[in-house]
Residue, then its C-alpha position, 0 to 999 in steps of 0.5 A: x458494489x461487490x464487483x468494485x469490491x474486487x477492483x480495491x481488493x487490488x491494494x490489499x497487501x496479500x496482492x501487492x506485497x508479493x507482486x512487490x516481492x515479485x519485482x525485487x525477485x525478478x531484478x535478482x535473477x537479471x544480477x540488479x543487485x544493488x537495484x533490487x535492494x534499493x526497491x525493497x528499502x523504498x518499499x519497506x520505508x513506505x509501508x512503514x510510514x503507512x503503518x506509523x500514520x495509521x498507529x498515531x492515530x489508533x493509539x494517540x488521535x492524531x489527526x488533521x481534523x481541517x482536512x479529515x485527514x487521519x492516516x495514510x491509505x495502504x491501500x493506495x499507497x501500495x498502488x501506487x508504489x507497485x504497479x507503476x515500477x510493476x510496468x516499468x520493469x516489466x517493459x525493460x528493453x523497451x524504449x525510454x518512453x515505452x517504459x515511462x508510458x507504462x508507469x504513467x499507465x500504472x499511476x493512471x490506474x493508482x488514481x482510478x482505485x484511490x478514486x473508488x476508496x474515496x467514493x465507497x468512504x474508505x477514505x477521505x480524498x485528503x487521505x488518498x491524495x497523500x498516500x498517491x502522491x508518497x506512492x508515485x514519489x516512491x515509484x519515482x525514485x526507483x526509476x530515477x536509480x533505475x538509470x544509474x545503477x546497472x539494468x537487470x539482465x532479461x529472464x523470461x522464465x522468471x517472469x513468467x512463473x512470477x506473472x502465473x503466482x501473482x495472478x494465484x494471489x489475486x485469485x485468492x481472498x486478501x487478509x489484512x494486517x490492520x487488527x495487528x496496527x490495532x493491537x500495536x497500538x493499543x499496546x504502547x498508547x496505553x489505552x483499553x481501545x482505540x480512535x475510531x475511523x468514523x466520527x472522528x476522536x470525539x467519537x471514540x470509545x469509551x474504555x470497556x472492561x478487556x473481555x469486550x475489547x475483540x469486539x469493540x475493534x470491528x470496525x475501528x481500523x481503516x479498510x486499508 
């Protein structure tokens, strides 16, 4: 499982932001300017949806027990958005349907590491299909403003030296963000813990004194 382990730690936003960072940084250098804002608004709007589905369930239980769906999975979204534009971009120059191959090549790898989440319980397959489908969405949309707004220019250099950091950033031990959604949370719900992930609301925690809260957290946010 550990060697799995590495594959979804792919999704983890020490990964795929900077990589997403690394985009809008290679449209910059290529003059795409408007391009380059559009990608990090429809980045941005995504996580923050991510984020926001995560934080109603932690802090209210908001769910859809019908189809086990709790919150989105970032670790698929994220995937999905990022290494379909990630090949898209990185193929400028070549051929219409070089390009559109290379984001059918990242939505096929998108699926395969939503598949890994749903088969390690990470997620539910409800949860993952949700998150693929808005990531795909998002990747679709840049394409679709990818062709009326004027292409970046190539820049060699710049991609290599963001290829050389984002393969630095894979080689390093991912964070994750979700403690934070986790304290969010708890801050505006109110409550002294939050829902948790397994078991469903039923199951969630029954108020314990502060001093025990940092404990009472391991295990309560989703892996991504």
């Amino acid at each position: 499982m550990m060697a799995w382990m590495h594959v979804i730690d792919i999704g983890h936003t020490a990964v795929m932001v900077p990589t997403a960072g690394a985009i809008a940084v290679w449209l910059i250098c290529g003059r795409a300017w408007k391009l380059a804002s559009c990608w990090c608004l429809i980045f941005a709007a995504g996580l923050g949806l991510v984020a926001l589905s995560k934080i109603a369930f932690l802090g209210w239980g908001l769910h859809v027990p019908s189809l086990g769906f709790k919150a989105l999975s970032g670790h698929a979204w994220r995937t999905a958005a990022v290494l379909p534009v990630l090949l898209f971009v990185l193929l400028q120059g070549a051929p219409d349907r070089w390009r559109e191959r290379g984001f059918a090549v990242g939505v096929a790898l998108s699926i395969g590491l939503g598949v890994l989440l749903i088969l390690f319980r990470f997620h539910t397959a409800s949860e993952v299909l949700a998150s693929l489908v808005l990531g795909v969405a998002a990747g679709r949309v840049f394409v679709r403003l990818s062709a009326t707004l004027p292409a970046p220019g190539a820049n060699r250099q710049t991609v290599a030296m963001s290829l050389l950091a984002f393969f630095f950033i894979c080689s390093l031990k991912p964070s994750t963000i979700n403690h934070r959604l986790v304290d969010v949370a708890l801050y505006f719900s109110g409550r002294d813990q939050p829902y948790r992930w397994t078991g469903g609301v039923d199951a969630c925690a029954a108020r314990q004194p502060r001093a025990l809260q940092g404990a009472s957290k391991v295990g309560l946010h989703s892996p991504g």
